[in-house]
LUMMAR-156903 format. One record per atom (N, C-alpha, C): residue number from 1; residue in one letter; x, y, z. Coordinates in steps of 0.001 Angstrom, whole numbers. Atoms other than C-alpha are relative to their C-alpha. Last residue first. Layout:
<rs>
R fiba voza       u       v       w
R  NUM    A       X       Y       Z
...
</rs>
This chain:
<rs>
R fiba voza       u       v       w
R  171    X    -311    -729    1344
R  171    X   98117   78238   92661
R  171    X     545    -753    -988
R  170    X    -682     817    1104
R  170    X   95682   77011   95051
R  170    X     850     435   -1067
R  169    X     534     489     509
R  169    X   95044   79938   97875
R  169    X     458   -1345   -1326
R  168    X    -575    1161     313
R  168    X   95703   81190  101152
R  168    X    -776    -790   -1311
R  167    X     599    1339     563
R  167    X   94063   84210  102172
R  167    X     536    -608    -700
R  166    X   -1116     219     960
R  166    X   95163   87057  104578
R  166    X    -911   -1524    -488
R  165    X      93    1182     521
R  165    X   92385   89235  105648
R  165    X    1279    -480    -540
R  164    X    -322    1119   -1395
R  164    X   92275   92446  107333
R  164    X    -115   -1491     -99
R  163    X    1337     300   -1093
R  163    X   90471   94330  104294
R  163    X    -226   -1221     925
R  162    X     169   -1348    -711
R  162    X   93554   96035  103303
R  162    X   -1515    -399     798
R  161    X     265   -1223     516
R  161    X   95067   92862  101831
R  161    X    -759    1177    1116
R  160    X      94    -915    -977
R  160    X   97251   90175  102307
R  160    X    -948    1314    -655
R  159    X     616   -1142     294
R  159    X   97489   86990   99743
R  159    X      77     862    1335
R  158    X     552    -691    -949
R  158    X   99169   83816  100176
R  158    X     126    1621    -460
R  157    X     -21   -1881     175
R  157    X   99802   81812   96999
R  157    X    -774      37    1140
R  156    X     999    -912    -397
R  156    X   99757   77782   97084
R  156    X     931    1603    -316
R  155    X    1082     720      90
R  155    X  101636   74858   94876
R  155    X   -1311     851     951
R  154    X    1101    -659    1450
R  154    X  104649   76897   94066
R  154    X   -1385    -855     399
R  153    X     433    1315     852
R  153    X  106617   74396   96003
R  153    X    -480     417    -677
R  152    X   -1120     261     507
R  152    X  108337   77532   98259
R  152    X    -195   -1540    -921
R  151    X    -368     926   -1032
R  151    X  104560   78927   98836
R  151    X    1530    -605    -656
R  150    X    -111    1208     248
R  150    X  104115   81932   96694
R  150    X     936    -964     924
R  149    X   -1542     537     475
R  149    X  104294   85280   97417
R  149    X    -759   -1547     -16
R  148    X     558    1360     514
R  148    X  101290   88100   97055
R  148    X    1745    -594     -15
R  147    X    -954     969     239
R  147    X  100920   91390   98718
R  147    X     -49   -1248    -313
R  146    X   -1479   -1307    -206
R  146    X   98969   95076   99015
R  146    X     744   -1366      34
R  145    X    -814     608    -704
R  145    X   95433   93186   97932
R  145    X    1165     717    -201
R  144    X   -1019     138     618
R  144    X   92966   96264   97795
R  144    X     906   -1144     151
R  143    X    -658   -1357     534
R  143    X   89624   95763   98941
R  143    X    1448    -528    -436
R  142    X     987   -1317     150
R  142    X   86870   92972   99396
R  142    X    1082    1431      54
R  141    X      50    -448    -629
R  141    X   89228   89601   98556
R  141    X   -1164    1214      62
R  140    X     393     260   -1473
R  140    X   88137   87037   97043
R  140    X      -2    1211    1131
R  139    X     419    -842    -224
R  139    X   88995   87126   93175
R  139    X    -539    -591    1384
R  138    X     693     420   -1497
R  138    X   91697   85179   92100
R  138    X    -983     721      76
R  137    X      51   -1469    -527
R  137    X   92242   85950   88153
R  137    X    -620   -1200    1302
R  136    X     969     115   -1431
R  136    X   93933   83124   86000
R  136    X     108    1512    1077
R  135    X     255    1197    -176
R  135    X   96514   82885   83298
R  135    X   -1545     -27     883
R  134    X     805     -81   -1282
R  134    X   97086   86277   81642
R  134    X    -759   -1494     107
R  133    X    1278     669    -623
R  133    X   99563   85589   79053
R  133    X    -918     168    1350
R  132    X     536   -1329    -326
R  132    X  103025   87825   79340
R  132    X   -1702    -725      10
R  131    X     837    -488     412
R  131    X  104454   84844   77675
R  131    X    -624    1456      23
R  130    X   -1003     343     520
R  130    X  107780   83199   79880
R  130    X    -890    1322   -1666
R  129    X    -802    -873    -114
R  129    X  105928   84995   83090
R  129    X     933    -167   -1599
R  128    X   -1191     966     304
R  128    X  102705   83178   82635
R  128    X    1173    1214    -421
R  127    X    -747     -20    1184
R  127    X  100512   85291   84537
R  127    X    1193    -558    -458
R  126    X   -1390    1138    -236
R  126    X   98459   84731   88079
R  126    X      23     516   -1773
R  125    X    -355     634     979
R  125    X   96439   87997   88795
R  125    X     927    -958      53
R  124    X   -1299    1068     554
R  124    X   95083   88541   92079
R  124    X     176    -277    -897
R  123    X    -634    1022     451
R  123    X   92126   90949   92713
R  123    X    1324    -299    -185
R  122    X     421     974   -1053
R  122    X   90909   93481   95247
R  122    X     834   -1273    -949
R  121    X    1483     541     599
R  121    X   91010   96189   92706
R  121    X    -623    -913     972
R  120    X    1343    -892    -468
R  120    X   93979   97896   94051
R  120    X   -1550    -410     137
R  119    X     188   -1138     783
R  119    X   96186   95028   92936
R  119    X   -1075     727    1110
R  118    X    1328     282    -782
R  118    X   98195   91705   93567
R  118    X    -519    1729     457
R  117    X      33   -1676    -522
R  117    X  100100   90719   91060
R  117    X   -1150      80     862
R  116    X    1550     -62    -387
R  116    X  100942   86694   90459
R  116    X     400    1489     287
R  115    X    -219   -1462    -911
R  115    X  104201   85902   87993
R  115    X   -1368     323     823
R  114    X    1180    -215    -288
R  114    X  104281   82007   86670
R  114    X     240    1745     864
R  113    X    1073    -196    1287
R  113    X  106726   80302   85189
R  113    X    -813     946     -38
R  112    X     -96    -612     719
R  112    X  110026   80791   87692
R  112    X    -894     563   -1011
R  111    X    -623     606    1109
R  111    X  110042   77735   89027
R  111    X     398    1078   -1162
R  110    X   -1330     601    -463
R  110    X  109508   79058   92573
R  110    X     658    -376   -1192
R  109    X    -179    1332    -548
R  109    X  107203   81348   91096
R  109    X     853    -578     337
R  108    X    -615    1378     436
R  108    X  107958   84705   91036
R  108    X    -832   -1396     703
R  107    X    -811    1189    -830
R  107    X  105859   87506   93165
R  107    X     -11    -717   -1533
R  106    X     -51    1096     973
R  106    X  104306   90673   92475
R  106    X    1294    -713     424
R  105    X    -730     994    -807
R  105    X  103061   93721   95086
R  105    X     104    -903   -1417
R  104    X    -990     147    -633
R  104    X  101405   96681   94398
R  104    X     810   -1054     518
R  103    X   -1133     499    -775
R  103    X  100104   97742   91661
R  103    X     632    -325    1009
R  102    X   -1046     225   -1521
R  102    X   97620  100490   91101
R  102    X     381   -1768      38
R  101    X    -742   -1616     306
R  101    X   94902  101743   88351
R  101    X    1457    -364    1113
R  100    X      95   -1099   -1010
R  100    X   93782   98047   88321
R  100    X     740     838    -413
R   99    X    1311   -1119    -356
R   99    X   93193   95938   85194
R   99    X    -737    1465     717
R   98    X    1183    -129    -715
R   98    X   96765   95042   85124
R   98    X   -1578     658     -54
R   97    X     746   -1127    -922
R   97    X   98797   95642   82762
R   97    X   -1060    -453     318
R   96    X    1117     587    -516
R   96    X  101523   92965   82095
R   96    X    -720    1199     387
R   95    X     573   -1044    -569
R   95    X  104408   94519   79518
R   95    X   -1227    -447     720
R   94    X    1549    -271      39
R   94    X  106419   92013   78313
R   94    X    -298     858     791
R   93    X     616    1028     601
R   93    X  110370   90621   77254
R   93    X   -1860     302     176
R   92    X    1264     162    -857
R   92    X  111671   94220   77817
R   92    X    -612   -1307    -772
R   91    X    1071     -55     341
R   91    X  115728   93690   76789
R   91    X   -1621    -122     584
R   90    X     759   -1219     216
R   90    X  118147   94261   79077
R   90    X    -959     393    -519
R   89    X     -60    -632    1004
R   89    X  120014   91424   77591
R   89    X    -155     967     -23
R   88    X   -1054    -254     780
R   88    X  121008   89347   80288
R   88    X     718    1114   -1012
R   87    X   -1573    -411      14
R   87    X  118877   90398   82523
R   87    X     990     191    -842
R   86    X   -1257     899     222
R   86    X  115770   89566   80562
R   86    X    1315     843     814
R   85    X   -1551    -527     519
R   85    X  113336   92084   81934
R   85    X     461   -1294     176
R   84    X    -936    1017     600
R   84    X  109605   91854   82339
R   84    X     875    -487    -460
R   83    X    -802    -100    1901
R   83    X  107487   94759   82786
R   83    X     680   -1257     612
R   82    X    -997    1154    -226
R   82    X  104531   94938   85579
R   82    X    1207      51   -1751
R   81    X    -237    1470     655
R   81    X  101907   98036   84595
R   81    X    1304    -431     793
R   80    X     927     907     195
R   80    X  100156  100494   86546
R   80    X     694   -1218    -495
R   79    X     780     331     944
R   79    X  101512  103351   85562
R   79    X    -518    -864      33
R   78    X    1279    -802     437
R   78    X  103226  104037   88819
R   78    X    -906     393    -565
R   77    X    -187   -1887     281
R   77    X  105847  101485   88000
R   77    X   -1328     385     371
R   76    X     958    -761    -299
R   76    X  106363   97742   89165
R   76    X     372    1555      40
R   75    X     -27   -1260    -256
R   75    X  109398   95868   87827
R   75    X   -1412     466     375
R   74    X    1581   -1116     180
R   74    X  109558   92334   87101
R   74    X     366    1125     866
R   73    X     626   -1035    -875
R   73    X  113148   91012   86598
R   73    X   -1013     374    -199
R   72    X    1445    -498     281
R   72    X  114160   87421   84839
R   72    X    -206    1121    1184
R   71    X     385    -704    1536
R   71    X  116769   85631   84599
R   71    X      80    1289    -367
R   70    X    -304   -1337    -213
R   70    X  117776   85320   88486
R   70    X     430     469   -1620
R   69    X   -1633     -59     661
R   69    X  116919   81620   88251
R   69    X     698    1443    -287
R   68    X    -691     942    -935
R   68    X  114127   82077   91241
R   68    X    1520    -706   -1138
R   67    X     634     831      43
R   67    X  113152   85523   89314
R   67    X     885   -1151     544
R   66    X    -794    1206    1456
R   66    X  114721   88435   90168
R   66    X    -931   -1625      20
R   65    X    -413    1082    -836
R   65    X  112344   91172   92279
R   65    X     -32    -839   -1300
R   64    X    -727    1318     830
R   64    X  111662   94954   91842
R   64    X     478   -1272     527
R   63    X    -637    1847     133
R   63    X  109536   97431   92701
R   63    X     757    -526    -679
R   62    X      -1     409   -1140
R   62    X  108686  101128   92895
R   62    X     498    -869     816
R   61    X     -15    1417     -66
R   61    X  109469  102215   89571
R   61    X      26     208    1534
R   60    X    -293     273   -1055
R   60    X  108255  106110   88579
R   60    X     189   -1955     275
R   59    X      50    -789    -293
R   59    X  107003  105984   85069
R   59    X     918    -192    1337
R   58    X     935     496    -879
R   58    X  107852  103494   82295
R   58    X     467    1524    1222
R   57    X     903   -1274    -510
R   57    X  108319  104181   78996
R   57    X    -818    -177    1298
R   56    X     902     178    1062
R   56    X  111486  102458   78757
R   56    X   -1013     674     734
R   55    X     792   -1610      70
R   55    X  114422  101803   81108
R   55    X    -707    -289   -1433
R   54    X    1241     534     762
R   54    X  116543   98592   82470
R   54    X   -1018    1272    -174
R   53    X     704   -1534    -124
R   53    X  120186  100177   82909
R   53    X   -1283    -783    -503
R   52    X     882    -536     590
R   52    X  122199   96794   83235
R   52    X    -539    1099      18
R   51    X      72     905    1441
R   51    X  125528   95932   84398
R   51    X   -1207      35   -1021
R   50    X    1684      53     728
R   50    X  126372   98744   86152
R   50    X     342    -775   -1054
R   49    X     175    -718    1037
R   49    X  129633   98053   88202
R   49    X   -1122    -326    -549
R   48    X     588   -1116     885
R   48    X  129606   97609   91598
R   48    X    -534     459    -875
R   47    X    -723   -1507    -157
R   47    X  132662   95041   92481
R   47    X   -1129    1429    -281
R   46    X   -1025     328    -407
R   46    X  130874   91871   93907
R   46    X     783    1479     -84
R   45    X    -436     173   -1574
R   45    X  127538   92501   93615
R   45    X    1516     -16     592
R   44    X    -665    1468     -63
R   44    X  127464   93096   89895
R   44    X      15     383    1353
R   43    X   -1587    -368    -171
R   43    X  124816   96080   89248
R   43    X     855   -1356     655
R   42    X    -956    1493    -650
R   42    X  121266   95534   87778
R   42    X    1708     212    -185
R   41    X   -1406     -60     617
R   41    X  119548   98894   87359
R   41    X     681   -1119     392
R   40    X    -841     943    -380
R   40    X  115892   99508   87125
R   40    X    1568    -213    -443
R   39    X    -771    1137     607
R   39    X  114685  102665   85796
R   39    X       2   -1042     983
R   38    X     690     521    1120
R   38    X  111915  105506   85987
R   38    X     847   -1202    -211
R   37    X    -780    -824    1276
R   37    X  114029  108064   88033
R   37    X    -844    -589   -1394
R   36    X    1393    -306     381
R   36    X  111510  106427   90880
R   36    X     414    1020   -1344
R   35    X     -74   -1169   -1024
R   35    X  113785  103901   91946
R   35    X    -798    1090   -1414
R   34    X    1020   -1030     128
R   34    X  114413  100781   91590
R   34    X     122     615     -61
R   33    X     429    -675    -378
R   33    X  117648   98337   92144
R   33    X   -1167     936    -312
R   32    X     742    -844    1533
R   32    X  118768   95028   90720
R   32    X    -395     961     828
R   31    X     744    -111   -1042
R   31    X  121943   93039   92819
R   31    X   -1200    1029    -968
R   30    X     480   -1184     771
R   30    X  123786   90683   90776
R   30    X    -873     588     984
R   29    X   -1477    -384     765
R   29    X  125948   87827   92060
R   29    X    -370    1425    -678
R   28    X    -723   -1085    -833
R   28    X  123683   86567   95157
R   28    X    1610     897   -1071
R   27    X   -1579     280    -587
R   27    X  122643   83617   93659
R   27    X    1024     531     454
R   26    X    -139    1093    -843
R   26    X  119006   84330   94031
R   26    X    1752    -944     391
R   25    X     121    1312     662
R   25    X  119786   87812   92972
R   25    X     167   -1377     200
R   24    X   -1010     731     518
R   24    X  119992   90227   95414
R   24    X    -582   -1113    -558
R   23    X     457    1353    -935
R   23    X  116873   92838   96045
R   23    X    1570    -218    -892
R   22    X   -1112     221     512
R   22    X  116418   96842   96007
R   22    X      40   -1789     274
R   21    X     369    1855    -630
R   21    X  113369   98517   96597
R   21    X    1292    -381   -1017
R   20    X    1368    -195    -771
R   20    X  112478  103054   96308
R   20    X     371   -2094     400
R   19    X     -28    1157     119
R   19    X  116069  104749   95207
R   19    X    -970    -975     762
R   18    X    -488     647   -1083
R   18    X  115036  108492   95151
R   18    X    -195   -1670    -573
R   17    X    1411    -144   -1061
R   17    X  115868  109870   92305
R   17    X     253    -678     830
R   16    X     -37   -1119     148
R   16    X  118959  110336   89506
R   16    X   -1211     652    1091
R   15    X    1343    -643     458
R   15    X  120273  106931   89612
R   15    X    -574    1551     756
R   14    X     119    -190    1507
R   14    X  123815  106554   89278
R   14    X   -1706     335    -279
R   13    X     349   -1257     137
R   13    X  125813  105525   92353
R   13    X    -846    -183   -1482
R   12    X     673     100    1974
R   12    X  126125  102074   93795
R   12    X    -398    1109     166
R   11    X    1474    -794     835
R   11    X  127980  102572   96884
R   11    X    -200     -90   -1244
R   10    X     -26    -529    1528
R   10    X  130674   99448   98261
R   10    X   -1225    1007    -332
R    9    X    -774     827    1482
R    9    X  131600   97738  100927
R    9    X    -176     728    -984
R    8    X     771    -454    1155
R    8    X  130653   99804  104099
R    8    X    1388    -547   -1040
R    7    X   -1015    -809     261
R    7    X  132319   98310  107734
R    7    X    -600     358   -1646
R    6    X    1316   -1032    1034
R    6    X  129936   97163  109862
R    6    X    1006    1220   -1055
R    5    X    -469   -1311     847
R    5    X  132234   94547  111363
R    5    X   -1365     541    -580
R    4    X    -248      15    1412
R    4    X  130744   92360  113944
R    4    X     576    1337   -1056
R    3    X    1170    -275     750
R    3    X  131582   92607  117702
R    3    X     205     365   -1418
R    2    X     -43    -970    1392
R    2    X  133945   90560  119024
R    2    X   -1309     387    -565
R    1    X     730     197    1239
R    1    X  133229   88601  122243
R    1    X     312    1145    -960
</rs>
C-alpha cells in the first residue's frame, strides 16, 4: 500500500499576526484567511496570490466563512461586530453589531440570504445578509451561544451554548 503524499503546496505569506480561521470557498478556488493583524485576505487557491486584502476599522479578526456562492465573507472581530465583504470588490457591503460585547460564531444560509450570530448574550441573531437588516432574535438559551449553522435546506438552525444545551430551531 502507498502511503499518501504530504508533500506542502504552497505558503500564503503576508499577514503581520497570528493567523486565527481560515476556510475554502465553496468552489474551492479562493481560500479567505483571518487573523488578528485586523484583516481578512482572500488568496487564489491554486497559485497563492493575494487577491483581496479585506481591512477597515476593524480590530483583531477571529473568523471567517464564504457564503454558499462564495460572494460574500463575514468576518468576526473583537469589536463585536460581523462585516460583510463582496469578494469581488473588497468592498464592506455592512457592518452587523450585535447587541452583545462578544461574537462568536456566524453561519450562511444555504442560499446565501440570511446570516445568524450567535453571541455572549445568550441570543441568536438571524440577518438579511444582502441588507445588513436585523431579521429576527432567538432567545432561549441561558448563557452564551458559542455556535450557529444552518440545516443544509436552510429550514432549521442548531445552536450550542455554554449552558449544555444544543437547540434546534425554525429558521
Amino acid at each position: 500500500m502507498t502511503e499518501p503524499s504530504q508533500q506542502l503546496l504552497m505558503t500564503l505569506t503576508g499577514h503581520t499576526a497570528p493567523v486565527i480561521s481560515c476556510q475554502f470557498s465553496p468552489d474551492g478556488k479562493k481560500i479567505a484567511s483571518a487573523s488578528y493583524d485586523g484583516t481578512v485576505r482572500i488568496w487564489d487557491a491554486a497559485d497563492g496570490k493575494l487577491l483581496q486584502k479585506l481591512e477597515g476599522p476593524m480590530s483583531a479578526v477571529f473568523y471567517c466563512v464564504f457564503s454558499s456562492d462564495g460572494r460574500k465573507v463575514a468576518s468576526l472581530s473583537r469589536d463585536g461586530a460581523v462585516r460583510v465583504w463582496d469578494v469581488e470588490t473588497g468592498k464592506l457591503m455592512h457592518t452587523l453589531y450585535d447587541q452583545a460585547d462578544k461574537v462568536y460564531h456566524c453561519a450562511f444560509s444555504p442560499d446565501g440570504k440570511k446570516i445568524a450570530t450567535a453571541s455572549h448574550d445568550g441570543l441568536v441573531r438571524i440577518w438579511d445578509a444582502d441588507t445588513g437588516k436585523l431579521l429576527q432574535t432567538l432567545a432561549g438559551h441561558k448563557k452564551a451561544v458559542l455556535s450557529c449553522e444552518f440545516s443544509p435546506d436552510g429550514k432549521r438552525l442548531v445552536t450550542v451554548s455554554s449552558d449544555k444545551t444544543v437547540k434546534v430551531w425554525e429558521a
